[in-house]
N, C-alpha and C positions, 0 to 999 in steps of 0.2 A: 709193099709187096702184096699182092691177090692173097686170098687163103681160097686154097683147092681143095676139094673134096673126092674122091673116087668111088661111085658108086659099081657095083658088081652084083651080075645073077649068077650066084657063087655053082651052082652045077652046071647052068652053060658053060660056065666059064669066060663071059662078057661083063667089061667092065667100058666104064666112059667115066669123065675128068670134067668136072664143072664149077666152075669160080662162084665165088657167093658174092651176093648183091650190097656188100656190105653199105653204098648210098643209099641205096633205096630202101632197103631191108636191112636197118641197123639192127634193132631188139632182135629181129629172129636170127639174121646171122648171125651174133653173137652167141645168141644161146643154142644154136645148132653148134656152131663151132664149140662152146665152152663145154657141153655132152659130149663130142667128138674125140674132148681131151682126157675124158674116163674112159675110151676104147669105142672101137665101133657100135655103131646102131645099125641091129642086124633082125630081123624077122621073116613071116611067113610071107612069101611073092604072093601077092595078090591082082589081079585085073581086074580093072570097075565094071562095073556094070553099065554106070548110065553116061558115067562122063565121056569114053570113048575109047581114046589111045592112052590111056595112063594104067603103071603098074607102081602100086605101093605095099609098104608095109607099115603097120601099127607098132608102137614102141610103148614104153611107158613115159607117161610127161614127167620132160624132162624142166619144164618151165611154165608159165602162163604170160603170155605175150601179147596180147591181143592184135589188133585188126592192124595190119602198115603193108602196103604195096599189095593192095589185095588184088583178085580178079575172080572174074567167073568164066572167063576165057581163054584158058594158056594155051601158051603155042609150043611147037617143038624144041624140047631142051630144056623146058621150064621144071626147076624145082619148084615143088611146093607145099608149104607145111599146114597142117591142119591141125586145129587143137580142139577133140572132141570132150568137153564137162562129161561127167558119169550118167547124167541121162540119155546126152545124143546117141549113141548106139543102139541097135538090134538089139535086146535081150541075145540071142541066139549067137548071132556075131561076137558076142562079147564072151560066152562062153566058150565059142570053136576059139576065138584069139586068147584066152586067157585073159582079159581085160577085166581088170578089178569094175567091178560095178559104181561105185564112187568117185573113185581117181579119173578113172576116165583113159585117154590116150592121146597119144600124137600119130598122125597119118603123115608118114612123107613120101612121099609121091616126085615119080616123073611123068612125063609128059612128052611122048615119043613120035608124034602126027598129028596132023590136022584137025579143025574140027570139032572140039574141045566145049562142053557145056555143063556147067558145073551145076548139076540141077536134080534133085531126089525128091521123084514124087511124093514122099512122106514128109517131109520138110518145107520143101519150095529151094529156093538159091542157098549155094553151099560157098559162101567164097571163100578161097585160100591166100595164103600170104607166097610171092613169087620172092622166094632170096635166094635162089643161084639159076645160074646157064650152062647148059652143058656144054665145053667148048670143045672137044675134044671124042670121040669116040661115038657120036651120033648114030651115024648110020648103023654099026653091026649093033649098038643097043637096042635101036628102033624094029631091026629083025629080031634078036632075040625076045625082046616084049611082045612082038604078035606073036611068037611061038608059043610063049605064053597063053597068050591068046585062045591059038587052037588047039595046041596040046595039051595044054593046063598047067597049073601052077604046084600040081602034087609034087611036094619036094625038092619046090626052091626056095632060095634065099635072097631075099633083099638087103644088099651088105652096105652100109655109109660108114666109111673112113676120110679119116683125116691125109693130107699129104702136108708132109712138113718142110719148111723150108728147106731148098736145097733135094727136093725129092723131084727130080722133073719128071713130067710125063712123058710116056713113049711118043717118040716122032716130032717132041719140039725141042729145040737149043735151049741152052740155059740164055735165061734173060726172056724168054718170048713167051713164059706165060702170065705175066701181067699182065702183057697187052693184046693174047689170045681173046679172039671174040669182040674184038675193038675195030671199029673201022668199016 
């Protein structure tokens, strides 16, 4: 059976349904999933700068995973996790995020339009690991993330939950979400 995640911009009040990549993205799904099972991963809604259509939020590492199904390209729907060591950040960023200077963090990130180049002039190429798809609830999240966008992100939330077997999402039969996004 799939393992589903529900992600939510908890004051919009939008949320979307995305299965993890468990073949392609074995180490990271797991270890997104096996954090999922200590309660949600939840922070401050942020929108990139340079990548495009992506809104994430910084967590504490929950794992060290390294490099599997990466890209520097995602497309619509794409989950994707990022594991910053305690030097790659901002100074500044890491103080506005609380980010332990050391430890470092995890960035997970969606991925909501077109377009997508995962590229920070301080750095050069940022690639991320792709372990789920959003299969479910696309479209009003891709709106509420450019609201994001324009309006801003003061006082939202980035929520990542677990859905556990037997939790179906709204608007599919029981039985249809393994095979949601197939085809």
């Amino acid at each position: 059976m799939s393992k589903l995640v529900r992600i939510s911009l908890a004051r919009r009040g939008v949320s979307c349904v995305a299965e993890l990549l468990e073949k392609d993205a074995p180490r990271t799904s797991a270890a997104a999933w096996e954090a999922l099972g200590r309660g949600p991963l939840a922070g401050d809604a942020q929108h990139a700068k340079y990548a495009r259509n992506e809104v994430y939020t910084m967590v504490p590492r929950f794992a060290s995973i390294g490099r599997e199904n990466t890209t520097v390209t995602p497309i619509p729907g794409d989950l994707v996790l990022f594991d910053f060591a305690g030097g790659m950040l901002d100074a500044a960023f890491k103080d506005d995020q609380g980010i332990d200077q050391e430890a470092g963090a995890i960035d997970l990130a969606i991925f909501y339009g077109r377009n997508n180049l995962l590229i920070n002039g301080d750095v050069g190429w940022v690639p991320g690991n792709v372990y789920g798809t959003i299969i479910e609830g696309l479209a009003g999240m891709a709106e509420a993330c450019h609201d994001v966008w324009r309006s801003g992100s003061v006082g939202e939330r980035l929520v990542y939950e677990r859905l556990e077997p037997g939790d179906v999402p709204r608007g599919m039969a029981a039985g249809e979400a393994g095979r949601a996004g197939k085809g």
